[in-house]
N, C-alpha and C positions, 0 to 999 in steps of 0.2 A: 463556621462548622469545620473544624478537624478529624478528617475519616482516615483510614487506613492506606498510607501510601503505598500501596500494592495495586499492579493491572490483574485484571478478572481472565486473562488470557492465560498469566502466568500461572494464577491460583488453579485454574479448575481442570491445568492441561493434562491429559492421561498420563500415566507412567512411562509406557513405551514410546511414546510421543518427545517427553522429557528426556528419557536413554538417548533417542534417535540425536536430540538437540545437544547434548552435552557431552555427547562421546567426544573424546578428540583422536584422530587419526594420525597425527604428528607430521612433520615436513619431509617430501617427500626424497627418497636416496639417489635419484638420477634427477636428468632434467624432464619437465612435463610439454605438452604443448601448450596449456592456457593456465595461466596463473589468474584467477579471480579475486580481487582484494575488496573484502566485505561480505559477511555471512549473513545480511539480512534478503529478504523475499527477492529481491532484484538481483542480488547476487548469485542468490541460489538457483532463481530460474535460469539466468543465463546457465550456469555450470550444467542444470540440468540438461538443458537444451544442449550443449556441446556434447555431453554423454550420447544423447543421442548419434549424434555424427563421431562416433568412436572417437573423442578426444579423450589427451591423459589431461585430467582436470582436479586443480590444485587449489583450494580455497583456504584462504586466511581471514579469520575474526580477531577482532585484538579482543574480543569479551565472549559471549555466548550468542550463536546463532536466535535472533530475532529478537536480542536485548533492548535494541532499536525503536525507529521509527515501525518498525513491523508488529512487533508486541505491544505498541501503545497505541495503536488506532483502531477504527472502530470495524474494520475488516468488510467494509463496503464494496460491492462491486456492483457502482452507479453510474453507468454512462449516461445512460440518459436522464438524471437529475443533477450531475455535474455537468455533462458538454454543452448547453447553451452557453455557459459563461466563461467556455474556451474558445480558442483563437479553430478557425474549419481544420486545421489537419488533427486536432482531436480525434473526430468521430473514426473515420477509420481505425485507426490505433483503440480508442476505446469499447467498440462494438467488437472488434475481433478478437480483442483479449476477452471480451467476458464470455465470448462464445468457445476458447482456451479451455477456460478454468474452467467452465461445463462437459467439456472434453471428459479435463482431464479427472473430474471428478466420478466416472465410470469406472476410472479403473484401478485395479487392485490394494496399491499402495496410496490413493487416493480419501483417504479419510478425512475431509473436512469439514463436514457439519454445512455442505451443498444446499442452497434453498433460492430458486428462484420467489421470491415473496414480496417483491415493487417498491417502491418509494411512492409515499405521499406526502405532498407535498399545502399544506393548509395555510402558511404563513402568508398573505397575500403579496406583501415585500418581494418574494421571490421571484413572484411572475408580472409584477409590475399592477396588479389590480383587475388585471384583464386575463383571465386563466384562458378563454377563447384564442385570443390574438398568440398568445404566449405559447399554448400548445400548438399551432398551425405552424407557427415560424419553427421553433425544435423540430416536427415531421419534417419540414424541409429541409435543413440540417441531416435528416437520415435517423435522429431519436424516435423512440417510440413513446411519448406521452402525450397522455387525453385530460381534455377537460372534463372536471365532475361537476355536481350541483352537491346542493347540501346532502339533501337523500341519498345521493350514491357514497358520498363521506360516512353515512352511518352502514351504510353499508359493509365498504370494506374494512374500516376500522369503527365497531360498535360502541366499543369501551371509549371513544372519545370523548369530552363532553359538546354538549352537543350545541345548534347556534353556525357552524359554518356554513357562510354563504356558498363557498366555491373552491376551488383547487384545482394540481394537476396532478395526475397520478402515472406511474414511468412503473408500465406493468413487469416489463423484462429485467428490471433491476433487480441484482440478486444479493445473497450475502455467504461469508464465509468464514471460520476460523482462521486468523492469521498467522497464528503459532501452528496450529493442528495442517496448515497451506507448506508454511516454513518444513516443517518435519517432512512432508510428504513429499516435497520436492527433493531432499536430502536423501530420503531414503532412497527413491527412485534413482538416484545418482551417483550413491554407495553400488547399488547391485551392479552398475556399469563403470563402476573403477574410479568413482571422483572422491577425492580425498578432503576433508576437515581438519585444521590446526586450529584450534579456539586459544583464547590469550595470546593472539599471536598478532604483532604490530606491524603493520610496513615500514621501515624508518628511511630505505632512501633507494631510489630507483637510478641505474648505473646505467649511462647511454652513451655511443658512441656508435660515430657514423650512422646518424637518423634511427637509430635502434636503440632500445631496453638491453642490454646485454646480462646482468646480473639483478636481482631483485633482493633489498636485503632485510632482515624481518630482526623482530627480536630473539628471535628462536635460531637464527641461522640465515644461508643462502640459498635461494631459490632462481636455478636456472629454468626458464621459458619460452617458449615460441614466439609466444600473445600475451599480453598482462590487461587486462579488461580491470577498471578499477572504478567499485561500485559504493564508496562511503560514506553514500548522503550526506545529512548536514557539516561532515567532517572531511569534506574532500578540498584539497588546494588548489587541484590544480588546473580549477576555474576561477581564479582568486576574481572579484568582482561583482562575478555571475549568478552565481550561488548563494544564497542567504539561509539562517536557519527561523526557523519557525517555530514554535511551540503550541500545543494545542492539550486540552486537559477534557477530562472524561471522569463519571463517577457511574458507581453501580449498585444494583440490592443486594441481595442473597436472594435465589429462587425465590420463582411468584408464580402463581395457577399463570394461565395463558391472560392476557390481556393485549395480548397485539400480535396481528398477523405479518407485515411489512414495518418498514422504517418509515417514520411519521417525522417528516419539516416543520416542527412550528415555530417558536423562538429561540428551539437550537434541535438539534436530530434526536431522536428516541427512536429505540428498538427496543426487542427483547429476543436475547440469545434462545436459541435450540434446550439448552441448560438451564432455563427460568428466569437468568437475570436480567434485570432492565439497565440497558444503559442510554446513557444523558450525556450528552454532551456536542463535541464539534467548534469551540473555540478557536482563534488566531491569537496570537501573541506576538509579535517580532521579538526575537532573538530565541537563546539558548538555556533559560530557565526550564529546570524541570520541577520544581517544589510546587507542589499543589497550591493552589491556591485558596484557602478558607473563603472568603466572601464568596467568591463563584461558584466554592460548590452550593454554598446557601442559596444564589441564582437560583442553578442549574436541577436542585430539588423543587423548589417551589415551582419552575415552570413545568417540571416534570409532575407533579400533583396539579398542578392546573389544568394542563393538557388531557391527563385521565383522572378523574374521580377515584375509580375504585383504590387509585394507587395512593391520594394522601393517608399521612399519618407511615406509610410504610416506611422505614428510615433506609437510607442511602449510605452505605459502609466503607465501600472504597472509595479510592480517588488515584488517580495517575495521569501525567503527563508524558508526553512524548517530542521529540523534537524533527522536522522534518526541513528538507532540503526544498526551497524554494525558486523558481526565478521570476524574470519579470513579466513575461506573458503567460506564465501559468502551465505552460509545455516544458517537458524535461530536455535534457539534453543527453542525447544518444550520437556519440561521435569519436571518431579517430585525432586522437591527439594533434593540432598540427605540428608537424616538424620531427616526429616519431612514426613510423610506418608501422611498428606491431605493438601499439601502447593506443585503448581507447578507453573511455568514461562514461556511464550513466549512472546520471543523477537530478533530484530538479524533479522529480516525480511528486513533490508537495504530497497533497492528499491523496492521489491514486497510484503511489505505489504496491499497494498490491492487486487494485485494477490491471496494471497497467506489467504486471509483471513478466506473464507468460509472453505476452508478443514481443517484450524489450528483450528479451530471454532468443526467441526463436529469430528476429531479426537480427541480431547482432551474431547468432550463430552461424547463420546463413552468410553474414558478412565472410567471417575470420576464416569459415572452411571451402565456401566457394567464390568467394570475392564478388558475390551480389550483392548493391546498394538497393534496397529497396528505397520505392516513390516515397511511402507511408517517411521515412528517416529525412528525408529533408527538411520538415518546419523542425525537425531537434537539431538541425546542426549545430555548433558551439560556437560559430562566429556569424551566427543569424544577425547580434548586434553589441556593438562594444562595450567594453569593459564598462560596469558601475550605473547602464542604464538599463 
């Protein structure tokens, strides 16, 4: 099946939303304190985050802010149906962020379609057959999920079909627009003087005596204090460490309500604030982004299996995304070694926009008060070597 390779984020985004993302500010006339290289959600929040601590903050995209890994996922904020399958320093890092984004979804320039609405989780596969044992061990961990029985399955999700024995359901998981995230953090960051150059490349970073001295772009030069460089699947200079991934997603057109939370079963289903359902949550190793026809045939069928009311409804889009991976599943948030004002975060795999605001507020805290937070140790960059 051949559907429209367009993301549902892209299509359905507001106007002003759009303006915020594709304005470009151009490179800036003096030097700044923090050059940020990379304008998707990671990027952005750090720059946010420094605005706060009154930096001059300079942000470079070689394309459109959340062209990325950002505009092509599913805009989950799921620590607790992601962190059992990470390595312990997860959980703080991912509990705190989502409690961020709750934050910072109060206020003003915060538009992003906010919904604390759970993950459930029905596939048995996930939690090993034992949804009891399964949920007991994640509370210890510090997640918040419970074991259900079939009747509380119809419960929260009615439109299921029905027949499950059992599950775990991760009530505090939330969800969010990751483009509508992207803008909001931008805009929040324009009002306190942080600047956008879209189409704009990094081509080579000038250092001398342990320091970034010049930063040089396609656009021009960019003198900096700090160059924080955030380009996910496209970043070097972890050569090894870093892998890309690819992951593929399809969606309807508006649908009456059929689902309250994100539903686990032989791939993740939701449905947007907006009506549409989306399917998907694939791995791929490498860098393809071309949809893939057979899988969206999958990724339909299991989606009508999953809910009734929804066969026969046809699935129109389809899009891929690529994401920054490594080998234990934890990013990498660190100071370059052998560079004193030059660090990297990337390696956010699937919870970068999780994972965003506290990589944002950590690393702020680093650059303007020289605090290493606890939570930054399991991300260091030489946790283990090159190519393992």
């Amino acid at each position: 099946m051949e559907l429209r390779n367009e993301g549902v984020w892209q299509a359905t985004l507001p106007a002003e939303d759009r303006r915020q993302l594709e304005a470009d500010d151009g490179l800036p006339n003096g030097p700044v304190d923090v050059l940020v290289v990379g304008g998707g959600i990671i990027g952005l929040a750090v720059a946010h985050q420094l605005s706060l601590k009154k930096q001059r903050v300079q942000v470079i995209e070689r394309g459109l802010p959340g062209d990325g890994a950002t505009g092509a996922g599913a805009g989950g904020i799921w620590p607790s149906d992601q962190g059992p399958q990470h390595p312990p320093g997860f959980a703080p890092l991912a509990l705190a962020s989502r409690d961020l984004w709750g934050r910072l979804s109060l206020q003003p320039d915060f538009a992003i379609e906010w919904r604390v609405n759970g993950f459930l989780t029905v596939n048995s596969n996930r939690f090993g057959g034992d949804a009891p044992s399964y949920a007991t061990a994640a509370q210890e961990a510090g997640y918040t999920v419970h074991a259900v029985d079939g009747d509380q399955i119809a419960q929260l999700e009615p439109n299921l079909k029905p027949g499950w024995a059992a599950g775990v359901h991760c009530a505090s998981d939330a969800h969010l627009n990751p483009l509508r995230g992207a803008a909001s953090l931008l805009r929040a960051g324009r009002k306190r003087g942080v600047r956008l150059a879209t189409r704009t490349e990094l081509t080579e970073l000038r250092q001398a005596g342990g320091r970034v001295t010049t930063v040089q772009t396609t656009r021009g030069e960019v003198s900096a204090g700090n160059v924080v460089v955030c380009t996910g699947a496209g970043i070097t200079l972890l050569s090894g460490r870093v892998r890309p991934v690819s992951g593929q997603l399809i969606a309807t057109a508006p649908q009456p309500p059929l689902l309250k939370g994100t539903v686990g079963g032989e791939f993740l289903t939701l449905q947007l604030k907006t009506g549409e359902i989306v399917t998907g949550g694939t791995l791929r190793e490498g860098s393809d982004t071309r949809p893939d026809g057979e899988l969206s045939d999958r990724l339909q069928a299991a989606a009508w299996d999953l809910i009734p009311k929804l066969k026969g409804v046809p699935f129109e889009r389809a899009w891929c995304g690529v994401r920054s991976a490594t080998a234990d599943g934890l990013p990498v948030v660190d100071r370059v070694p052998g560079c004193e004002n030059l660090w990297v975060a990337t390696g956010h795999h699937r919870n970068g926009v999780l994972l965003a605001p506290i990589t944002g507020l950590l690393l702020a805290q680093w650059l303007t008060e020289g605090v290493v937070a606890d939570e930054l140790a399991p991300l260091r960059a030489d946790r283990w070597s090159p190519g393992t």
